[in-house]
N, C-alpha and C positions, 0 to 999 in steps of 0.2 A: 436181724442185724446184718447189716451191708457189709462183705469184706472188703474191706481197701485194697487195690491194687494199684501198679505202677501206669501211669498216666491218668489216674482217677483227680480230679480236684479233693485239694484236703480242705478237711472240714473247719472252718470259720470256730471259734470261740473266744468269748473272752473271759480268764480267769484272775484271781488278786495274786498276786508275784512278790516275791522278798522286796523289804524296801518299802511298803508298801503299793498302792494303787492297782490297775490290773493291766495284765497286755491281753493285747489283741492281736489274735494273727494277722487279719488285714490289712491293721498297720505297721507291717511288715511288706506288703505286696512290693513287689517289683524289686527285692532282693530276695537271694536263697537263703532258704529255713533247714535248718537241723533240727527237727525235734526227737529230743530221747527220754520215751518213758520209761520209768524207773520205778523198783514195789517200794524202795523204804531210806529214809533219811538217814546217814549215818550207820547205816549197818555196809558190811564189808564190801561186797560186789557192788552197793551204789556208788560209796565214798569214790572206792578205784573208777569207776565209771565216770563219775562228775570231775572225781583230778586230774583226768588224763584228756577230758573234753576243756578243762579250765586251762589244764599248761599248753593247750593245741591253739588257746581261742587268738591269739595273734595272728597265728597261722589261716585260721578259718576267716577271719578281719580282713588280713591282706586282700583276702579276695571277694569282701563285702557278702559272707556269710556269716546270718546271723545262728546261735545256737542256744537253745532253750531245753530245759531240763522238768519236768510234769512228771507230778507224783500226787498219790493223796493225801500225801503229809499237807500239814496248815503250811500258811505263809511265815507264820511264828517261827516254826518248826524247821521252815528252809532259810530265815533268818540264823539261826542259831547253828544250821548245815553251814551253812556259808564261812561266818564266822571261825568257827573250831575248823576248817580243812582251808580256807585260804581260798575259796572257791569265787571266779568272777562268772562265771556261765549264769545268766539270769537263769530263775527257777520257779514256776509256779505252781498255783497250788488247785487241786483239781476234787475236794472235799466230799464232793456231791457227786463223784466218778462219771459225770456227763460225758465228759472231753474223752475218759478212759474207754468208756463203753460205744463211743461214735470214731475211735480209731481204733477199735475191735481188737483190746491189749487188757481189758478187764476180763481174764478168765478163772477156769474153774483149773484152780492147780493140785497135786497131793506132796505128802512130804507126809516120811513116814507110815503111809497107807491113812494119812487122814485128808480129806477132801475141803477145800475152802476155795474161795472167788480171792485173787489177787492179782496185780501185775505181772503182764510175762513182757520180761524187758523185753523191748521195740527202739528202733533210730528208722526215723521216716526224713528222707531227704527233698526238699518241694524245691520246685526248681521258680525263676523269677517270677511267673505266671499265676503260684500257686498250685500247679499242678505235683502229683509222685513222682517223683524221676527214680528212686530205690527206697527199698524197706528193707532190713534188715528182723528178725525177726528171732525170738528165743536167742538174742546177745550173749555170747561169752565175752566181757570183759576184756581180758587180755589182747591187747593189738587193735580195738573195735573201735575206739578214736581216728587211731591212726588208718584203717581203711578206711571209716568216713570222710577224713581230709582227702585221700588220694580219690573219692569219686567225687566228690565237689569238688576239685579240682579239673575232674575230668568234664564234669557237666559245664563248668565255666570255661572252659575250650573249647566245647562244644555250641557252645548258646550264642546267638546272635549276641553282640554287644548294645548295651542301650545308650 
């Protein structure tokens, strides 16, 4: 397994998203991407994570960053996420942990002294290109929105304009 690092090209997939249909990263190119992986729908730390990415997304708008949210929850599943929290962040759904295991966030976690494969939160910032401009990695929640807006911000000050 490749680890990602910053300046690596992120990896291409396309998965089914709330709402149906599916996104495709590519057809995102030539705007910046947030993507923040997440273990689980509706439980505490994603909710906080996806409300504070939802009440930010104007903000991340304004500056033609898009923000997407990838878990192994169904699309059903991030239907029904959406709904019950008020959530606009598109959300997809990654079943077959492909996407999980090719941005190297599908790990081996414990809790409690017992051993299992789940998500360790991640926010991977690509800049217009497609390329890492930052990763964040093992997410605490609290404020993590909010410095994701201030380095997209930063990297749109920085980037040539198109």
């Amino acid at each position: 397994m490749t680890v990602l690092e910053k300046g690596m090209k992120a990896p291409d997939f396309e998965l089914p998203r709330d709402g149906g249909g599916t996104l495709r990263l590519s057809q995102l190119a030539g705007k910046p991407v947030v993507l923040f992986f997440y273990p689980k729908d509706d439980t505490s730390g994603c909710t906080a994570e996806a409300v504070a990415f939802s009440q930010l997304k104007p903000d991340f708008a304004a500056l033609g960053v898009e923000v997407v949210g990838i878990s192994p929850d169904s699309a059903k599943s991030h239907d029904k996420f959406k709904q019950k929290h008020g959530l606009t962040v598109a959300l997809v759904s990654d079943t077959e942990k492909t996407t999980l295991q090719e941005y190297g966030v599908w790990t081996e976690k414990s809790m409690y002294g017992r051993r299992y494969m789940g998500v360790e939160r991640t926010t991977f910032l690509l800049g217009r290109d497609g390329s890492i401009a930052e990763i964040w990695r093992k997410v605490k929640v609290p404020g993590h929105a909010e410095a994701v807006l201030e380095a997209a911000r930063a990297l749109i000050g920085n980037a040539p304009q198109q």
